[in-house]
C-alpha positions in Angstrom: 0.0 0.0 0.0 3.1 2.5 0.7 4.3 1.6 -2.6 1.3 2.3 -4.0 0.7 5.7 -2.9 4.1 6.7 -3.4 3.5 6.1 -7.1 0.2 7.9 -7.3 1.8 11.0 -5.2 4.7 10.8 -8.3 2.2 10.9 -10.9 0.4 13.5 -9.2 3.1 15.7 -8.9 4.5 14.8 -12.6 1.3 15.8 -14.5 1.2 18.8 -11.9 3.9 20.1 -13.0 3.8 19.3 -16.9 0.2 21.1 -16.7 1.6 23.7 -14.3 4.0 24.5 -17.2 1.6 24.6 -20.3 -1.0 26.3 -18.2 1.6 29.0 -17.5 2.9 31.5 -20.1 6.4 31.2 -20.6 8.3 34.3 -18.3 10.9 36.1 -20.2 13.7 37.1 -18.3 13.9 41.1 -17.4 16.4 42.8 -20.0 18.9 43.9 -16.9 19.0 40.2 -16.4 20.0 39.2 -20.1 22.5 42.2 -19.9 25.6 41.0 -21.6 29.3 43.0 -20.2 29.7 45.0 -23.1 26.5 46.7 -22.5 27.1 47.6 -19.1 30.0 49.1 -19.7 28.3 51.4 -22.5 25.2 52.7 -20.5 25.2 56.8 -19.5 28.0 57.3 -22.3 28.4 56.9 -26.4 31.1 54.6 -26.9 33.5 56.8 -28.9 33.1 59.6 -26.6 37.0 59.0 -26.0 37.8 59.3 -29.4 40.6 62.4 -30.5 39.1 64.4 -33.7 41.8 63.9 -36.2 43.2 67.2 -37.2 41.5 67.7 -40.6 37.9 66.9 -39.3 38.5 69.8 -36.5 40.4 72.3 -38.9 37.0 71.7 -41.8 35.1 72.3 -38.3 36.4 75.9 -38.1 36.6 77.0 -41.4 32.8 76.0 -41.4 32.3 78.7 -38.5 34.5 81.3 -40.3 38.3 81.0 -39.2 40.5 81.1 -41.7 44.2 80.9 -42.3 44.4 78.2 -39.4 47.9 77.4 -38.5 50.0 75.7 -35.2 47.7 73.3 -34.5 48.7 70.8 -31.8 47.7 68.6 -29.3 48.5 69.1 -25.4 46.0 66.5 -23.3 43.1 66.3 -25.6 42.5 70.2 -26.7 43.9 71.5 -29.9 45.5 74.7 -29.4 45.6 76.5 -32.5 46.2 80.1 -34.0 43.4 81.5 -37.0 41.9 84.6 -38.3 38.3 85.3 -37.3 36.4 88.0 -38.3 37.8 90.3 -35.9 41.6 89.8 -36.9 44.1 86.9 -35.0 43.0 84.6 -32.6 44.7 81.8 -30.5 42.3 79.6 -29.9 41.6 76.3 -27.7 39.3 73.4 -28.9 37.9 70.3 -27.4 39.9 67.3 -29.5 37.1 65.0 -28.6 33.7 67.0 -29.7 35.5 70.0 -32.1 33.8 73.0 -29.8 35.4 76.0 -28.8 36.7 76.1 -25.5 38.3 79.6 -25.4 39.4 82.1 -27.5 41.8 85.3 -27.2 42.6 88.1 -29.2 45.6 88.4 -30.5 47.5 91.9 -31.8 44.0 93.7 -30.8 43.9 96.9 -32.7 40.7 99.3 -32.4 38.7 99.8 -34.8 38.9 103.6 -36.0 36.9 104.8 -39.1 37.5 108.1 -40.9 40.7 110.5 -41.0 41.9 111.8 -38.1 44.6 114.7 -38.2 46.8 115.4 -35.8 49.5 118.4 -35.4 50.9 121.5 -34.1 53.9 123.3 -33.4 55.4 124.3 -30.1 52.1 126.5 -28.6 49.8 125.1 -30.7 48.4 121.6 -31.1 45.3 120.0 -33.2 43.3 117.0 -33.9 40.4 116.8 -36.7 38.4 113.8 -37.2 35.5 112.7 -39.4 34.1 109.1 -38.3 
């Protein structure tokens, strides 16, 4: 008789489960759970953010914003450091290797602007200045 019930508990249990299983829809694991390594290590950045600009692809970058005549470039610890003319004369300027923006910019040989004529003389009691702007 314990042999007997043992059996029927197994068969119980067996077609439980088989009719447990087709009953059920099959779970799909959670994507964080099917995450492979080389996704973790690329989530909250792009993966070439580490990437230098090669110097071509930054110097077609400025010439695209106006600078012109762009010369000394070189690379100190991922910013090109450069000299160029802008609109506004000389410049020495400082740019981010890895995206191509402009980190800072300085005039160089600043001259103001003055329109017009201006005259200026005299002689030792008298002195002048005319200007039209």
């Amino acid at each position: 008789m314990k042999s007997l019930s043992t059996i029927a508990l197994a068969a119980l249990l067996s077609t439980g489960t088989i009719v447990g299983a087709h009953a059920m829809p099959a779970m799909q694991a959670p994507a964080a759970a099917t995450a492979t390594a080389a996704d973790v290590e690329l989530v909250g950045h792009h993966r070439y953010s580490h990437r230098i600009l090669p110097k071509h692809v930054v110097q077609r970058s400025l010439q695209r914003r106006g600078y012109r005549h762009i010369r000394n470039m070189r690379l100190v610890r991922g910013d090109y450091f450069l000299t160029a003319r802008g609109h506004r004369g000389e410049v020495r300027l400082r740019v981010d290797g890895r995206t191509g923006r402009i980190l800072s910019r300085q005039a160089l040989h600043h001259r103001p602007h003055r329109p017009g004529i201006r005259l200026h003389g005299g002689n030792g009691n008298f002195s002048y200045s005319f200007g039209i702007h």
